[in-house]
Phi, psi and omega in degrees: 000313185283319165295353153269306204284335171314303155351267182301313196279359175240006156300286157336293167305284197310332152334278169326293191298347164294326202261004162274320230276292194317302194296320203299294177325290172309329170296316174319294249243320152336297197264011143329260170329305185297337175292332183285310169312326202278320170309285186317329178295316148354267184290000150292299157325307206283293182330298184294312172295302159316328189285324155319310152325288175303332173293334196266001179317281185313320182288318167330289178312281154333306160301315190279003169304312206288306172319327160308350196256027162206146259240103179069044202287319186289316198288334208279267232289304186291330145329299186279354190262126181305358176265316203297297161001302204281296171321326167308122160282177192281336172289322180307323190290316167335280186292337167241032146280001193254015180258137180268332168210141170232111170245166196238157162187146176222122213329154180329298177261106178291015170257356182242024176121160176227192182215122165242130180239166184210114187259142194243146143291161162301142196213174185252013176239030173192155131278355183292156142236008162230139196239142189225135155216148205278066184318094169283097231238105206258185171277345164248052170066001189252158193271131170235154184256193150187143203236178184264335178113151139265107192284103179297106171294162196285145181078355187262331182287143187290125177312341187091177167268176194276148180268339182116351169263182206253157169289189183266347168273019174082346211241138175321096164303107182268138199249157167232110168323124154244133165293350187322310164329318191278013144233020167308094156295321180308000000 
């Protein structure tokens, strides 16, 4: 009698763990399709943000004719962002009165990063006139930046900040915070 009911009750569990098996596969074999849709929607998105994109070009362009027609409209602006305002130094204020237009654009796939470029008249502290820097958008959410570098004229890059130490005269080397920094490679 107990080697029946041993029986019937291990028929039963195989049984279950078969119609678990079934259901799990069908939940597989669900969520299959549904990635095949979230995909195909995907590359539906993406189409419409390039088809948009290109529309929204010319209208860009148009705008920065106008913003061209006042005399320091980018430091004015960059001026006015309550972060940037407090971080800018007077060298800053200097060197990005000479900037003439900042676009933004974003990689083929805009889930994977933008360019923000910032283009200069000639000036007297780089030679670049253009500086980019690169937003990298990886899948597990973390950000990598990268910048273009500053080709520096001699005597203009701004020194850093001070480390606490003394110079070689004993004396505190002073350094000057720059936003500059963030696209300084050297």
């Amino acid at each position: 009698m107990v080697a029946k009911k041993a029986r019937i009750a291990a028929e039963a569990e195989g049984s279950g763990h078969r119609e678990v098996h079934r259901t799990i596969e069908r939940m597989r074999e669900l969520q299959s399709e549904l990635d095949k849709i979230n995909s195909r929607a995907d590359e539906e998105r993406m189409k419409i943000v390039h088809k948009y994109n290109k529309i929204r070009d010319p209208v860009y362009a148009r705008r920065n004719d106008i913003i061209n027609c006042f005399p320091d409209f980018w430091l004015s602006t960059i001026l006015l962002h309550p972060v940037l305002e407090i971080i800018f130094t007077g060298y800053d204020k200097e060197v990005f009165g000479y900037l003439d237009s900042l676009t933004m654009e974003d990689f083929p796939d805009p889930r994977e990063g933008y360019y923000i470029t910032f283009t200069f008249k000639p000036n007297p502290y780089f030679r670049n006139t253009k500086l980019t820097k690169t937003i990298n958008f990886s899948d597990g959410g973390t950000q990598k930046s990268v910048s273009s570098g500053i080709f520096w004229k001699r005597g203009k890059k701004p020194k850093g900040e001070s480390n606490g130490r003394k110079g070689g005269n004993k004396r505190p080397v002073r350094w000057e915070r720059s936003y500059c920094y963030c696209f300084d490679c050297s």
